[in-house]
N, C-alpha and C positions, 0 to 999 in steps of 0.2 A: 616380543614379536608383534607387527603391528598385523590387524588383523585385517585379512580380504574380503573385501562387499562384492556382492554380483553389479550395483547399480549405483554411480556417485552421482549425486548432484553439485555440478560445481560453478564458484560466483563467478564473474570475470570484471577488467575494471569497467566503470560506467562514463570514465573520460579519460584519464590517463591512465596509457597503456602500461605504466609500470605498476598500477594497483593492480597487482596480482600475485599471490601466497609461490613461495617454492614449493608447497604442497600438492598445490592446484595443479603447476606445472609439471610437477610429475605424474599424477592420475593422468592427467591428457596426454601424456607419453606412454604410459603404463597399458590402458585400458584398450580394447581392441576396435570399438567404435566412438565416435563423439554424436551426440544427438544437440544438432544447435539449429533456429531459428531460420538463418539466413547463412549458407554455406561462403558465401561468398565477406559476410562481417566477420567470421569466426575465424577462417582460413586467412585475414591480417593480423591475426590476435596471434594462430598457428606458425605462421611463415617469422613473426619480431621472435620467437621464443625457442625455436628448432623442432617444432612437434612436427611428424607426418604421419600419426596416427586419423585414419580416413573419418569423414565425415558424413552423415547421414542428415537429411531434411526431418527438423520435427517440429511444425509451428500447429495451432490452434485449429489451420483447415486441413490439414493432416491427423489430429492426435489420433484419433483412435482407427486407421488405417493400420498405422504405424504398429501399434501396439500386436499384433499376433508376430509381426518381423522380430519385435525384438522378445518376444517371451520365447519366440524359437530359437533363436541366438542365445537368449541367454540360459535356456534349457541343455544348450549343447557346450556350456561352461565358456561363454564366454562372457566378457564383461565391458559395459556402459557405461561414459558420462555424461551427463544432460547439463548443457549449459544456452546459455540467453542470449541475445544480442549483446548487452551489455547488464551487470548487474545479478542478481540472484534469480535463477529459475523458480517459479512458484509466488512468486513476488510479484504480481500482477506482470506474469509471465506465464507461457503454458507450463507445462507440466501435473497438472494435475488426476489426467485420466491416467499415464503410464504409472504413476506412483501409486493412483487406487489399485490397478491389477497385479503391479507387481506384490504387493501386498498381501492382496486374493490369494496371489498363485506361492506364497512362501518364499520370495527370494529377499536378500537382505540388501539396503538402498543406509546410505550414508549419503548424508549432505556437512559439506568443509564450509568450513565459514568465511567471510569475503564480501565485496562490495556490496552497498545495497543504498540506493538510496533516498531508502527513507532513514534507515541510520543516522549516514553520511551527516545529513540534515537536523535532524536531533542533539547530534553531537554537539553542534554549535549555535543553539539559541537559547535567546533567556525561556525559562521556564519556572514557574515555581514551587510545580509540580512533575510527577512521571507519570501520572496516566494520562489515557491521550485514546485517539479512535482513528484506527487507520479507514481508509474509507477506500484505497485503492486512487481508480483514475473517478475523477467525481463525474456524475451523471452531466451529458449536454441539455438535460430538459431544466430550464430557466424555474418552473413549477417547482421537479423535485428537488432543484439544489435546494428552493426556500423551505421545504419539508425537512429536507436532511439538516441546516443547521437549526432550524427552530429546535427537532428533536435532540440535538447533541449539544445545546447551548450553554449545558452545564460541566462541559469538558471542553479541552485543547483538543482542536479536528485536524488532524493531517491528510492531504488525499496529494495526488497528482491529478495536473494536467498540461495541454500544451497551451503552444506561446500563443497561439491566436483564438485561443477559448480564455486566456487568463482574465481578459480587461472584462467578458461580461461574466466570468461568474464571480467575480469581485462585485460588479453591481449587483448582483441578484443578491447577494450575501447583504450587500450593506442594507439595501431593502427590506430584508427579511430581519435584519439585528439592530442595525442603524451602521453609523459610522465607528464600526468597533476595532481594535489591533486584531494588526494579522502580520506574518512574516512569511515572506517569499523567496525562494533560493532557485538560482536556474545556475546551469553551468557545474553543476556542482564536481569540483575535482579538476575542473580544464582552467585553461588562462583568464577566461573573462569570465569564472566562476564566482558572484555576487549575491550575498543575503542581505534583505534588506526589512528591517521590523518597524512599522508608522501604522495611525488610520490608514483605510482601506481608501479613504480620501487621496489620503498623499502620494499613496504607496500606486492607486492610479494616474493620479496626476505625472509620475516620476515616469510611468511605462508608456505614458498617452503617443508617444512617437513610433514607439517599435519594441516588442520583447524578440527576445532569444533563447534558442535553450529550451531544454523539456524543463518542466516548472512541479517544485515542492512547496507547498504550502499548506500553514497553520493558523488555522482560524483559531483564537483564545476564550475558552469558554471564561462564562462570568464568573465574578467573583463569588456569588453564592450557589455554586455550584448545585448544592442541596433542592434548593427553592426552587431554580430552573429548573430541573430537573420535575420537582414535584409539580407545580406550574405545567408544564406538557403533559405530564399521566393526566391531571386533573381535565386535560382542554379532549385527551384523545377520551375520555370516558366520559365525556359530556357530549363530545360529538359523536358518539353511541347512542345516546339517548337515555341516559343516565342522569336520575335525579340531584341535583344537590346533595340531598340528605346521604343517599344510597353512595353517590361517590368516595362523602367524608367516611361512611363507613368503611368502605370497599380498603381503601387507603391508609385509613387509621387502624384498621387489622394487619396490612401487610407489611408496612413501614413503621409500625407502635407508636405511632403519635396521637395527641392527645385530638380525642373527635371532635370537642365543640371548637376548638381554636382552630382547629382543620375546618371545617364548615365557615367559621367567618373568616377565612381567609377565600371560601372560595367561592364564596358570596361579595365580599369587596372586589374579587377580580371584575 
């Protein structure tokens, strides 16, 4: 017997409309309200599939209006599915206040598995590793991007953004790294869906006319992951006010490496 949740979170596709589970399609037929972003994106996803289970507005300047509607609905047994525009809710997508209180308040929330993508994207590039740092949609301040990849230099950075922030936060990156690989995906799942892996050089030079498409992209951390990494602790505990000496200690306690060769390493920086 499969078992009943008060609250489904469900993915939907993020470009073709046939990435969607018979699963999926049944909760949205099954359930008594649908909780989506933009009634009017949802309700073409509704109308290609036969669902006319009704719809309810639930975006980011809604979320917690929303929330005492549906803990009373769903108090009174009935049941919810929360879905996106396109993509998985909670995935840099709202959802997060209804799912804290549903929580609070004891009802049981099931999320189906299904498009998403940052996946999507993963799935098909080189890597030669599996960690990696989702970052979400990346900040528009030219400052903090240089902040964010300095500190994550030592990992594979994934973040979103759109087509007409992509060309300058590819420069603020190269700036901040130099001219390092990075791989970009737009489209991802529709006809003119292209990834494309080169320098940040190239990989500009290629988009200098026009992008398209919401855009997935991985900046490559360095090869010595370790070092980068320790390199950053070292610069943010200096720029504290933190002596030399006091650092290699700070460091060489936390991480077990050996102090004096930590010290002259952080003396030739």
């Amino acid at each position: 017997m499969v078992r009943k949740f008060n609250f489904y979170v469900v993915p939907t596709p993020i470009g073709n409309i046939g990435d969607i589970t018979l699963r999926a399609i049944d909760i949205l037929k099954e359930v008594d309200f649908i909780a989506c972003e933009d009634t009017r994106v949802t309700q073409k996803l509704l109308n290609r599939y036969g669902i006319k289970t009704k719809c309810i507005s639930y975006h980011k300047y809604n979320e917690r209006e929303r929330v005492e509607f549906f803990l009373r609905e769903l108090s009174a047994g009935k049941t919810v599915a929360l879905v996106s525009d396109a993509g998985t809710p909670m995935i840099c997508d709202p959802g997060g206040v209804i799912i804290d209180e549903l929580i609070k308040h004891g009802f049981s929330v099931s999320a189906l598995p299904g498009a998403c993508a940052l996946t999507t994207f993963l799935s098909q590039i080189p890597r030669a590793c599996e960690e990696f740092i989702f970052l979400g949609f990346i900040s528009r301040s030219e400052s903090r991007i240089k902040e964010v990849v300095k500190k994550y230099s030592g990992v594979n950075m994934v973040f979103y953004d759109s087509p007409e922030r992509i060309l300058n936060t590819l420069k603020s990156i190269k700036e901040a790294r130099g001219d390092i690989i990075v791989t970009v995906g737009r489209e991802l799942s529709k006809m003119f869906e292209e990834v494309k892996t080169g320098y940040i050089s190239e990989i500009s030079d290629y988009y200098k006319e026009e992008v398209r498409g919401e855009i997935v992209c991985m900046v490559y951390g360095e090869e010595d992951s370790k070092v980068a990494d320790l390199d950053y602790k070292i610069s943010l505990l200096k720029a504290k006010g933190f002596k030399d000496k006091e650092v290699s200690v700070i460091l060489s306690t936390l991480y077990r490496l050996n102090k004096n060769e930590l010290y002259k390493h952080i003396i030739d920086m």
